[in-house]
N, C-alpha and C positions, 0 to 999 in steps of 0.2 A: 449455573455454569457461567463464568467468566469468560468474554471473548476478547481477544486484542485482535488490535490491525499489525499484522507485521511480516519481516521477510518471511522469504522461503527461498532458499540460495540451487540454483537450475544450472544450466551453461557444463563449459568444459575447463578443463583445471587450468587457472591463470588466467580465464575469461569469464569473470563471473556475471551472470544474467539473475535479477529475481524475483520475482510475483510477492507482488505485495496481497497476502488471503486474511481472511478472517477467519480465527483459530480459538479452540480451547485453549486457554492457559497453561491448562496442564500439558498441553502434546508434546511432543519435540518437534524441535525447530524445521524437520524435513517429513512430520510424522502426518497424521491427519488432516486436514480443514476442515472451512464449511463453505467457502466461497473465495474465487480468485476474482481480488476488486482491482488489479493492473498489474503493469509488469514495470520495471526498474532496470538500467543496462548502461552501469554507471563509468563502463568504456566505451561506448558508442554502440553502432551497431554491425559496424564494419572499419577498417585502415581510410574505407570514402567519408563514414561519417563519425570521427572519432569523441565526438561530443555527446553526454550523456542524455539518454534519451528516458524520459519521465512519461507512460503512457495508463492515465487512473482512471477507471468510472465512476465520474465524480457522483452521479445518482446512486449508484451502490455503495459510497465511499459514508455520501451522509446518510442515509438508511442506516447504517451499521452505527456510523457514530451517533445521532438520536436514538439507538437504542440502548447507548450506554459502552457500546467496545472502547477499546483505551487503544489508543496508537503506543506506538513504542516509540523511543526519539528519533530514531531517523525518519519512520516512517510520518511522525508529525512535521516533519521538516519536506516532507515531500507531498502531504496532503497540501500543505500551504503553498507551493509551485504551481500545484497543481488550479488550487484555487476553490478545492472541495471545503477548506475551512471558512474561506468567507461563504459559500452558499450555505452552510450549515449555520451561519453566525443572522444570515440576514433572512432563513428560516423559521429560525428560535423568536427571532424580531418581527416578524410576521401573526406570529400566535399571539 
């Protein structure tokens, strides 16, 4: 089984919020998972904080990525905000 890290699009229509989970390959994009590693809320979280708000656990984030999940591009681009791709980098470098 193939797992990737990637969205899952939540929220109300024109306000999208989305969990970034760890998924079959095969599911669709709102279908199954196996685990929700953060959420994503890339208009704020309200009109008081209209700045995108990146919230990942990055412990569950590299768990997943050393065991092989594949991020999808945006979702790589938000691991490394996050800063889950350097603790998996200086991990790797640890062993």
């Amino acid at each position: 089984m193939a797992v990737k890290l990637r969205l899952v699009r939540i929220g109300k229509k024109k306000q999208p919020t989305y969990r970034l989970v760890a998924a079959d390959s095969r599911s669709p994009r709102n279908g199954r998972f196996i685990e929700v590693v953060g959420t994503y809320a890339p208009r704020g979280r309200s009109l008081a904080e209209p700045d995108a708000v990146v919230e990942i656990d990055n412990a569950k984030a590299v768990k997943w990525l050393a065991q092989g999940a594949q991020p999808t591009e945006r979702v790589e681009k938000l691991l490394e905000q996050s800063g889950a791709l350097d603790e998996l980098a200086g991990a790797k470098a640890a062993e």
